[in-house]
C-alpha positions in Angstrom: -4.4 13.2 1.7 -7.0 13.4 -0.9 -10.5 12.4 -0.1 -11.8 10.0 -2.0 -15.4 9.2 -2.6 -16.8 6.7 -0.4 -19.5 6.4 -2.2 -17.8 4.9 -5.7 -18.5 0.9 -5.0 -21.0 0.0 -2.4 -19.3 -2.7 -0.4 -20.2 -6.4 -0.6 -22.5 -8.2 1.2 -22.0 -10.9 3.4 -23.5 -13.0 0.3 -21.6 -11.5 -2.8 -18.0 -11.5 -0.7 -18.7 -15.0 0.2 -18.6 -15.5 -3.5 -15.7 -13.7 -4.4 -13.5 -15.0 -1.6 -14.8 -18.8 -3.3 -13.9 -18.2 -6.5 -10.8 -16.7 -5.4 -9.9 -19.6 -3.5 -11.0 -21.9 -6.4 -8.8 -19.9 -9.2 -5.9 -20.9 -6.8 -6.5 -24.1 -5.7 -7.6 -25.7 -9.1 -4.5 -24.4 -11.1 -2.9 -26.3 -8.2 -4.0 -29.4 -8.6 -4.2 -29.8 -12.3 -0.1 -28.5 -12.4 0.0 -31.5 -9.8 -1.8 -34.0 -11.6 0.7 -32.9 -15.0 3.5 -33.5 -12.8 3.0 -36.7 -11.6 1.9 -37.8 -14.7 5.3 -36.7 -16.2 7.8 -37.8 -13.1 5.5 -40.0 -11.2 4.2 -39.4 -7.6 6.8 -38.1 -4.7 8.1 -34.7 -3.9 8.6 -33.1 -7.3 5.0 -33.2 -7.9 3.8 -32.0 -3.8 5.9 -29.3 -4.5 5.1 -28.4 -7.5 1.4 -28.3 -6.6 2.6 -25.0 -4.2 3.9 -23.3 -7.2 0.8 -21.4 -7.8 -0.7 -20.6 -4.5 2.7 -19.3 -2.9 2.6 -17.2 -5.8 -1.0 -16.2 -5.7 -0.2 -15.8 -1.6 2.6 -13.3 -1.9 0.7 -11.0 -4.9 -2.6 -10.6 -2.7 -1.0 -10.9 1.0 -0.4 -6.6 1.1 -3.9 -6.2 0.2 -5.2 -8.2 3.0 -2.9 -6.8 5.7 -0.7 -9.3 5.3 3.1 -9.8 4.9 4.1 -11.6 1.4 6.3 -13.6 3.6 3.4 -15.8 5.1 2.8 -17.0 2.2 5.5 -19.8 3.3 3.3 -20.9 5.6 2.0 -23.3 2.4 4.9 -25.1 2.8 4.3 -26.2 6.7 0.4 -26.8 6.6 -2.0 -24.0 7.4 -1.6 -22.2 3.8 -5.0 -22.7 2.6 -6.5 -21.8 5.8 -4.4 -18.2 5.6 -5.4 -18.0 1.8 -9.1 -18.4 3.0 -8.8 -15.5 4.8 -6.5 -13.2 2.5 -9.7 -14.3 -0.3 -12.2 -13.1 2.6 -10.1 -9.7 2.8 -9.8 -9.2 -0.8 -13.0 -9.8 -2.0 -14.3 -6.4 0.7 -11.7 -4.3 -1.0 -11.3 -1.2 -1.1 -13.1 -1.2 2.2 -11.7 -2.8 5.0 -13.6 -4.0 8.4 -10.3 -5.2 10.4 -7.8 -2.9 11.5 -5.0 -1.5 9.3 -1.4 -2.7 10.3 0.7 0.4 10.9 2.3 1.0 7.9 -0.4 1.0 6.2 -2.3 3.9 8.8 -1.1 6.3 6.4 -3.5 4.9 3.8 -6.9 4.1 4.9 -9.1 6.5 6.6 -11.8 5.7 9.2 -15.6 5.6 7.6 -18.2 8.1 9.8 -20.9 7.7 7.1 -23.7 6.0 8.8 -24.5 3.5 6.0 -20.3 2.5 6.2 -19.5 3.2 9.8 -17.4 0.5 11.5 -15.2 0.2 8.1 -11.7 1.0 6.5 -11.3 2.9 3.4 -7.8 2.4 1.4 -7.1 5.5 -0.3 -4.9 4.9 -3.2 -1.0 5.3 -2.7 0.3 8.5 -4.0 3.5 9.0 -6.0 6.5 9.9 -4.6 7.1 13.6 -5.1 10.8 13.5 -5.4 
């Protein structure tokens, strides 16, 4: 595995992530409701416009679950209730990247190396995936 420089983005603070992860949350949930708003306004209210208010942050879910240590598949849980609440967190993740301070899943072990430097220790680095060599 190649080493990679640890030292090539600072990782956020507690302040700056917290920003991310909202504007993260915000570029997914507003989309949302304006595509729910058009829809309703187009076939009135009922089912065709709650659903289509998911299109967008199922999507969203599935493209940013693998960086979070997530599977894409939770990003059904949008359609049972507690989708926001698991986006919250998959934004919270994100927004730290490419550092990590929660434990890799393991197949990702491969990837991510443990951080010794004393101003990092305690946190995940994601090395990038290398190309298949055959």
């Amino acid at each position: 595995m190649s080493v990679e420089p640890a030292a090539a983005r600072a990782p956020l603070g507690r302040r700056a992530r917290t920003c991310v992860a909202v504007v993260i949350v915000l570029a997914v949930v507003v989309p949302a409701l304006l595509i729910r708003e058009l829809t309703e306004a187009w076939f009135g209210a009922g089912p065709v416009a709650d659903v289509s208010s998911l299109v967008v942050p199922v999507v969203m879910t599935a493209w940013l679950a693998p960086y979070a240590s997530y599977r894409r598949r939770d990003a059904l849980l949008w359609l049972v209730g507690p989708g926001l609440l698991i986006f919250a967190v998959i934004a919270w993740r994100v927004a730290f990247a490419p550092y990590r301070d929660w434990r890799p899943r393991p197949d990702e072990v491969a990837r991510v190396r443990w951080l010794r430097d004393p101003e990092r220790a305690g946190m995940w680095y994601v090395a990038k995936a290398e190309p298949n060599a055959g």
